[in-house]
MIBA-225905 format. One record per atom (N, C-alpha, C): z, y, x. Coordinates in steps of 0.1 Angstrom, whole numbers, padded with zeros to 4 digits, always signed. Last residue first. Layout:
N
ZYX...
***
This chain:
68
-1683+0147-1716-1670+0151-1728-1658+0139-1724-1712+0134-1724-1699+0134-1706-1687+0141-1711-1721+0136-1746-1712+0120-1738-1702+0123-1730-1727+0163-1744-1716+0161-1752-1706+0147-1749-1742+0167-1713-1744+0168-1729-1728+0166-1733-1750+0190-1686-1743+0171-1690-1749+0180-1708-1765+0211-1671-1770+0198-1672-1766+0181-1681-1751+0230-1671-1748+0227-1657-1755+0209-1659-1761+0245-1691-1764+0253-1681-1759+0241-1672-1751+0231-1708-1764+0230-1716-1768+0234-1695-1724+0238-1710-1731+0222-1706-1743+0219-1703-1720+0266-1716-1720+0259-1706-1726+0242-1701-1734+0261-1742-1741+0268-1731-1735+0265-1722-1714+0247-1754-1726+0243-1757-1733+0251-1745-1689+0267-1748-1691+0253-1747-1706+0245-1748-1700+0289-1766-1698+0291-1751-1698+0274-1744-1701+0279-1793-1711+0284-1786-1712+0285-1769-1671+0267-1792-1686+0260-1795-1695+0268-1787-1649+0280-1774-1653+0285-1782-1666+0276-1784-1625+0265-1757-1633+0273-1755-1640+0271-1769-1584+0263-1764-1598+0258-1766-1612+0272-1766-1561+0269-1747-1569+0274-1756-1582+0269-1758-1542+0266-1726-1555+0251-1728-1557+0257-1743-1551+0296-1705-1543+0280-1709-1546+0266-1715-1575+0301-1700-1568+0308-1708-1556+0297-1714-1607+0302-1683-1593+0292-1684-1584+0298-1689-1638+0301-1686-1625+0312-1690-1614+0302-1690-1663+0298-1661-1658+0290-1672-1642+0299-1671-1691+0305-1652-1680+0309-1653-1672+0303-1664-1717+0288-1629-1708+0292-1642-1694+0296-1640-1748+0300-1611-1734+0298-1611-1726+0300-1626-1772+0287-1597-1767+0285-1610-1753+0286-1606-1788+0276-1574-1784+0289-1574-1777+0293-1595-1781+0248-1555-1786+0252-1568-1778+0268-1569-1771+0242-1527-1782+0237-1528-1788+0248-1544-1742+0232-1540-1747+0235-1529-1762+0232-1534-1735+0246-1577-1733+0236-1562-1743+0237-1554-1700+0264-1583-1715+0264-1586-1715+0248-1577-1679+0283-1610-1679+0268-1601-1697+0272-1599-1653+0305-1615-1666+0301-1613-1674+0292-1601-1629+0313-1633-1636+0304-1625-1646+0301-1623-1612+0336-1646-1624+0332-1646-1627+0324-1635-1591+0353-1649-1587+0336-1656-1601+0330-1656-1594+0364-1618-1582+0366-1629-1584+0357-1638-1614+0346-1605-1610+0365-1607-1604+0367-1618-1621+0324-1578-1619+0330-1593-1612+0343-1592-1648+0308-1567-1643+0315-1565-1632+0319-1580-1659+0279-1566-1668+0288-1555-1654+0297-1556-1655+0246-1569-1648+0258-1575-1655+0264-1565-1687+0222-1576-1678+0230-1571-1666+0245-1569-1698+0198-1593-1694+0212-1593-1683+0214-1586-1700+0168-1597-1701+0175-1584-1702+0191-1580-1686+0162-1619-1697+0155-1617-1702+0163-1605-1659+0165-1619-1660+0150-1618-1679+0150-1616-1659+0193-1620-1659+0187-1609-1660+0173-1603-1663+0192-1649-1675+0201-1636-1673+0194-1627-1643+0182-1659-1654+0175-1659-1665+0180-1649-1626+0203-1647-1622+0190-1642-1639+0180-1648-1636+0226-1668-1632+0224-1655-1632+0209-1646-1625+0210-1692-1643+0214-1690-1639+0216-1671-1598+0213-1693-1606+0205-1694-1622+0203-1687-1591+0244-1686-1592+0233-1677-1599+0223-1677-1601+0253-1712-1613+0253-1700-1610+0246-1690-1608+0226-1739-1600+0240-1734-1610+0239-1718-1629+0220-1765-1620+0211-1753-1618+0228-1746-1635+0192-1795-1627+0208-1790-1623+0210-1773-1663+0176-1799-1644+0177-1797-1641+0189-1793-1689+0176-1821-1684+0180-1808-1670+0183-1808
***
């Protein structure tokens, strides 16, 4: 698995129909209409997010590693 920061991951949310709901200082949290699952993804410049957190986020909004 590639290393990917949170804009990154961000912009993939939105290429698959996640929506930005709200943010609170470098936290973003995207959901979508209809689904009560909301993520918070940490945007901290383009610091790469952490494996574990990266793997749960995807895991939580449905894609896998392809959509990377």
């Amino acid at each position: 698995m590639r290393t990917v920061s949170g804009k990154e991951l961000a912009r993939v949310f939105e290429q698959h129909g996640w929506q930005l709901l709200r943010v609170r200082g470098s936290h973003h949290v995207y959901g979508r209409s209809g689904s009560p699952i909301r993520l918070s993804i940490p945007i901290h410049g383009n610091k790469p997010l952490k494996i574990g957190l990266l793997k749960h986020l995807l895991r939580e909004a449905g894609l896998d590693d392809a959509d990377l």
